[in-house]
VMD Tcl script that draws the C-alpha trace (Angstrom):
set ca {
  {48.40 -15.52 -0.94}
  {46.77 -12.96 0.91}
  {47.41 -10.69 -2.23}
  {45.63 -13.42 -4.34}
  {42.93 -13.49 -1.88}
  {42.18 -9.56 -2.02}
  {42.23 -8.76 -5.46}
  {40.18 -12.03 -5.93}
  {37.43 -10.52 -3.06}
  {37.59 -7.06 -5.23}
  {36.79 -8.50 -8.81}
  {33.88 -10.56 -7.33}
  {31.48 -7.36 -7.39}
  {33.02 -6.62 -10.72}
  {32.49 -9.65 -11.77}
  {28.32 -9.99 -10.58}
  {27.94 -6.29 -11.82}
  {29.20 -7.44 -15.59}
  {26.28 -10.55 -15.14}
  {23.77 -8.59 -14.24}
  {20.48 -9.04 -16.08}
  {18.53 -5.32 -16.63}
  {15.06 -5.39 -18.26}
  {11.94 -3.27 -17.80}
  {8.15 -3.96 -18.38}
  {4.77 -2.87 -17.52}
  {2.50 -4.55 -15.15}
  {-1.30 -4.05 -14.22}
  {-2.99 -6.20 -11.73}
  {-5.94 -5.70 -8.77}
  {-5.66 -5.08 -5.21}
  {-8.23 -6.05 -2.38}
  {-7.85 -3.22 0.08}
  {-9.23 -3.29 3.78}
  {-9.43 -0.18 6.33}
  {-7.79 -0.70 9.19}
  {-9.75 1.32 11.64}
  {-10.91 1.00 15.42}
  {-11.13 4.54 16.85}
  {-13.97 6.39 19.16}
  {-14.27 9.79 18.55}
  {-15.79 12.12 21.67}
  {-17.03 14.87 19.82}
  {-17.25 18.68 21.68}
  {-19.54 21.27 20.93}
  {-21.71 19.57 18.13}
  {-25.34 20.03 18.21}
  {-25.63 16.97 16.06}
  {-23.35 14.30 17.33}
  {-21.46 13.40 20.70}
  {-19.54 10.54 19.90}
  {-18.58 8.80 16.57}
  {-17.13 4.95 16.31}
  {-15.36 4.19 13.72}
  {-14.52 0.12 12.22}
  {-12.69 -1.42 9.48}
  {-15.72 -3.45 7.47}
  {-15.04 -5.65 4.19}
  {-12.20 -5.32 2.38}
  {-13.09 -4.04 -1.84}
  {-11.25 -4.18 -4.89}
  {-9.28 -1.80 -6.76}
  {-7.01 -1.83 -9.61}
  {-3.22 -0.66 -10.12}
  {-0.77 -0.51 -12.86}
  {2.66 1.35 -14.31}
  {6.65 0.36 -14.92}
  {8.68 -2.07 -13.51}
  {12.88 -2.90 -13.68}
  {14.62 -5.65 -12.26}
  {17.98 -6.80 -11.80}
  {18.83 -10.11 -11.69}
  {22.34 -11.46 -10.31}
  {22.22 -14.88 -10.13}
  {19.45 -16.45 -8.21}
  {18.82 -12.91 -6.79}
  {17.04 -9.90 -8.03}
  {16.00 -6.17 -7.17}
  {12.89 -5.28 -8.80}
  {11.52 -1.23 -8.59}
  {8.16 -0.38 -9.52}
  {6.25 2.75 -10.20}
  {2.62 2.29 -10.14}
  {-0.83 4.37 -9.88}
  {-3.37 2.81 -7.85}
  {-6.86 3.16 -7.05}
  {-7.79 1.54 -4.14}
  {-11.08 1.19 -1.29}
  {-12.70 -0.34 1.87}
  {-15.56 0.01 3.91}
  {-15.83 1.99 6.87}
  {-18.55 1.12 9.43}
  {-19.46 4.52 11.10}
  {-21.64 4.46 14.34}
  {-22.46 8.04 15.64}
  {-24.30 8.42 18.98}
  {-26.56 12.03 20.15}
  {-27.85 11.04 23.24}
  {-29.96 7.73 23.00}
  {-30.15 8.18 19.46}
  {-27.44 6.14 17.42}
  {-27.40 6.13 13.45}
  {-25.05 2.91 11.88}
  {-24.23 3.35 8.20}
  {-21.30 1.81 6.19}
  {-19.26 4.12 3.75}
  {-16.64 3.46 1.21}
  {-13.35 5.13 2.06}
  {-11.63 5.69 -1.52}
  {-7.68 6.32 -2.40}
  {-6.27 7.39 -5.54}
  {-1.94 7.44 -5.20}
  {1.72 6.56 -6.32}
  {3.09 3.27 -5.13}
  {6.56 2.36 -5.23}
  {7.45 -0.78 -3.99}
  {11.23 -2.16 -4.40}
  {10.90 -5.85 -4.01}
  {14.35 -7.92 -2.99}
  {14.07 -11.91 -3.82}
  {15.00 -14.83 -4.88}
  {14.86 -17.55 -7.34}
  {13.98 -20.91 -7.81}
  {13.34 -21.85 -11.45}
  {10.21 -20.28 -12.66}
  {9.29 -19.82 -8.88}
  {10.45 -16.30 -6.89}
  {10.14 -15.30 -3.21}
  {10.35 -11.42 -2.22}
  {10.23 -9.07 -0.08}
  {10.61 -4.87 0.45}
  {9.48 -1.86 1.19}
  {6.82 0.15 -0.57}
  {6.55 4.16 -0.45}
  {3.36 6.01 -1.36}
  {2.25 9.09 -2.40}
  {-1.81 9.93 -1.45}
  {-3.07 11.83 -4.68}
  {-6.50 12.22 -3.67}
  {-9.43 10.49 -1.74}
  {-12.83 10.46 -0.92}
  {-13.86 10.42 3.01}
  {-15.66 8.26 4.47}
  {-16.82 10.74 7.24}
  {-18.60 12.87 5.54}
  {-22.01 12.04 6.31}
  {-23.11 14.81 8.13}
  {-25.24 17.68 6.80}
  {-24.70 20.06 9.18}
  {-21.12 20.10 10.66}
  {-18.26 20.25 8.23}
  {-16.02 16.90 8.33}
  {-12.89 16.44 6.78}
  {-10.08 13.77 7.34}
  {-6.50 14.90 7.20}
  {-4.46 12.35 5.16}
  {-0.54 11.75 5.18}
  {0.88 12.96 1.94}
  {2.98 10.11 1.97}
  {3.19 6.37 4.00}
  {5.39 3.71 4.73}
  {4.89 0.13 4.28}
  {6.30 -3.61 3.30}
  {5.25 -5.96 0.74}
  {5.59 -9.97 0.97}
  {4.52 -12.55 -1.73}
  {5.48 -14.99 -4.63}
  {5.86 -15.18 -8.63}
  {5.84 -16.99 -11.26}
  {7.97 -16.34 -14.65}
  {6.35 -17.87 -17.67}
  {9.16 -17.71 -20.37}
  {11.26 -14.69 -20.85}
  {8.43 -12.04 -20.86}
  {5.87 -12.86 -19.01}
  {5.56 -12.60 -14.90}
  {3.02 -13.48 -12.38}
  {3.05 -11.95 -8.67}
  {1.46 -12.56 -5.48}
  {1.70 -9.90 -2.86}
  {0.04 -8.94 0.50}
  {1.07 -5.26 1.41}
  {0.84 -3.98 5.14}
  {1.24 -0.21 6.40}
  {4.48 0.78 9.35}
  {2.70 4.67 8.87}
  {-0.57 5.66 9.79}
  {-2.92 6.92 6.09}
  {-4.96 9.22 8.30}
  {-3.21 11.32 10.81}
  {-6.35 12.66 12.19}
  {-9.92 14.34 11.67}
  {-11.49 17.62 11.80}
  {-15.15 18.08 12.85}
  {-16.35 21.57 12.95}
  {-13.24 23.54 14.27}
  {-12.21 20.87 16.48}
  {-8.85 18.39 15.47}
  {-9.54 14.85 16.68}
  {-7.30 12.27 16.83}
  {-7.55 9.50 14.50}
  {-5.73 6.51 13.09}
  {-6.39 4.12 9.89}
  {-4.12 2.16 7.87}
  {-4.82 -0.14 4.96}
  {-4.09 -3.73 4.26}
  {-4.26 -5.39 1.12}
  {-3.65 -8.54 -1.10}
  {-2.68 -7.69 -4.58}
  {-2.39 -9.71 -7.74}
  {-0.46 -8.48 -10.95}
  {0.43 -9.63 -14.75}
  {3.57 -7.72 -15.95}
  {5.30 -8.09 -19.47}
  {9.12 -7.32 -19.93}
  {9.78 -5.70 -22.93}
}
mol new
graphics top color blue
foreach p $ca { graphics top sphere $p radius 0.5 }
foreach p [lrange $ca 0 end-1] q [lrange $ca 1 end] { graphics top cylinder $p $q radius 0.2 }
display resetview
């Protein structure tokens, strides 16, 4: 029996491998992105600033889009994407000389690789999911640099950590529908230089995205 039993509990794998659904697609969708930010800055040594205060404002939207797999066993899948996005948010910026404060709101802009790998299940048509999502900044456009006469430049992680939650939707065999809100576990910004000076400084971004994908 207990023979029965083990080579039984070793041809299960075997057996969910060989009934594994593989297929691959595209997908394209848009994201609305919001800056995480809450950070005062006590400048040194400027002649035009002592203090900056930086806020999260409204969140904007962006677009993404690239390859998808997915492997379903069962009722459960894994599904790995590869996607370039181009993302933004506002940044209120408050910076204080003295009695004399200045308030404008800038767009902070990102331009990078996402790769989320999304774990879930399904239900019918209906999915739940769930994972982790890696990415790669490309390039960006600061949101700090709105000073003429002091050189400001943020220093950005090369890569971040985050997770991804949501629902879907498969319409037939081809088409899928997703629902996701993405959160950061790294910090995007890992601080700022002003003049020669390194300042601390911490943003992350939130965002809700929204995506059509085809399976070829």
């Amino acid at each position: 029996m207990k023979r029965i039993f083990l080579i039984a509990l070793l041809l299960v794998p075997f057996y969910m491998v060989s009934n594994a659904q593989i297929k691959f697609g595209v997908k394209a969708g848009l994201t609305s992105t919001s800056i995480k930010a809450d950070d005062v800055i006590n400048v040194s040594n400027q002649t035009e600033f002592d203090q900056l205060i930086v806020k999260g404002k409204s969140a904007n939207v962006g677009f993404q889009g690239g390859l998808m797999g997915r492997i379903t066993i069962v009722k459960m899948y894994v599904q790995p994407e590869l996607l370039f996005s181009s993302t933004s948010g506002d940044v209120e910026i408050t910076a204080i000389d003295g009695a004399n404060v200045t308030t404008q709101v800038r767009e902070q802009k990102f331009r990078q690789l996402d790769f989320p790998i999304m774990v879930g299940f399904k239900f019918g048509p209906a999915r739940i999911q769930a994972g982790p999502v890696g990415s790669i900044m490309l390039s960006s456009d600061p949101a700090l640099d709105m000073f003429n006469n002091v050189d400001v430049e943020e220093e950005f992680n090369g890569a971040s950590w985050g997770y991804q939650v949501g629902v879907g939707l498969d319409i037939g065999k081809k088409l899928t529908l997703d629902l996701k809100y993405e959160g950061n576990l790294s910090k995007v910004a890992d601080g700022v230089n002003i003049g020669d000076q390194n300042y601390s400084f911490d943003s992350r971004n939130n965002q809700f995205v929204a995506n059509v994908g085809i399976f070829f």
